[in-house]
C-alpha positions as CSV (number, residue, x, y, z in Angstrom):
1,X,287.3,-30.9,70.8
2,X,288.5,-30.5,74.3
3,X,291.6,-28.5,73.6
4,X,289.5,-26.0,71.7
5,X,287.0,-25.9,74.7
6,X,289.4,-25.2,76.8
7,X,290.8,-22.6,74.7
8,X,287.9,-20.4,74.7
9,X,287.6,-20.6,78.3
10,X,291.1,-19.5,79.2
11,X,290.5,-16.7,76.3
12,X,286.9,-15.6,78.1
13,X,288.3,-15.8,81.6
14,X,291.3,-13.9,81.1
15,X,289.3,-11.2,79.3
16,X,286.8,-10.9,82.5
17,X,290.4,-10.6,84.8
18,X,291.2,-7.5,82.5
19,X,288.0,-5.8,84.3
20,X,290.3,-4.6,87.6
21,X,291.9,-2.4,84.7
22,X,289.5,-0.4,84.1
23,X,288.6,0.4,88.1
24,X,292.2,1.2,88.4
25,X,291.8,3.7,85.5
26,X,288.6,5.1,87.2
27,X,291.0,5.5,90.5
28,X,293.7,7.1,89.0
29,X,291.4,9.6,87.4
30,X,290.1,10.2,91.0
31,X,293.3,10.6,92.5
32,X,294.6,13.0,90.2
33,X,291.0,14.7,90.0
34,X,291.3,15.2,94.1
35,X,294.4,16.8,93.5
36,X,294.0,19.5,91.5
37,X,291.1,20.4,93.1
38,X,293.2,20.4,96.2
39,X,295.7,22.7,94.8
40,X,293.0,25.1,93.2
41,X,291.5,25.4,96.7
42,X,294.6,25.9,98.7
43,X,298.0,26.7,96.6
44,X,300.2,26.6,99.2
45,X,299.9,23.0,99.9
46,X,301.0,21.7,96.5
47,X,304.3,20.6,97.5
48,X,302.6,18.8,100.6
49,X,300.4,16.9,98.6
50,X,302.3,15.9,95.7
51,X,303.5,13.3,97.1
52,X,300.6,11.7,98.9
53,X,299.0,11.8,95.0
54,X,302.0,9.9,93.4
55,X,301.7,7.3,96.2
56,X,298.0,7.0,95.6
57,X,298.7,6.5,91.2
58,X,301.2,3.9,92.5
59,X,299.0,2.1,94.2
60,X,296.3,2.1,91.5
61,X,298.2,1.3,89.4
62,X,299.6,-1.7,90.7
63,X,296.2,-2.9,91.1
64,X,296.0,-2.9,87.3
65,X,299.3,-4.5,87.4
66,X,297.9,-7.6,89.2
67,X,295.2,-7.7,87.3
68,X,296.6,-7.8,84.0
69,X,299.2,-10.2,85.3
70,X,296.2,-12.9,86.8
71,X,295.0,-12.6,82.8
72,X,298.0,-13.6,81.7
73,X,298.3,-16.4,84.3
74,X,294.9,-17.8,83.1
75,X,295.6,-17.1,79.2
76,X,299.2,-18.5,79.4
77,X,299.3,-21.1,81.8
């Protein structure tokens, strides 16, 4: 009884860790979303600010990262 119990807790909790995915998903959109519409206003600057918007996905996306890693953590340990 206590096995399954504890079970479904591990399976619940790392389903609520799995939530940070979905901000980092909303961030990347942003990110990527700030950029065009930096390039559409000023051209020029593409190359400029290419780089600053990989940098910013990276970081996003390690956010994701961590979070699915803490679900796995709670599912798996």
């Amino acid at each position: 009884m206590n096995n399954s119990i504890l079970t479904g807790l591990k399976s619940v909790g790392s389903g609520i860790a799995t939530v940070g995915v979905a901000g980092a998903g909303i961030g990347i959109g942003l990110v990527f979303a700030a950029y065009i519409i930096a390039v559409g206003k000023n051209p020029e600057m593409e190359s400029s600010l290419f780089p600053y918007t990989i940098l910013g996905f990276a970081l996003a996306e390690a956010i994701a990262l961590f979070s699915l890693m803490m679900a796995f953590l709670i599912l798996f340990a």
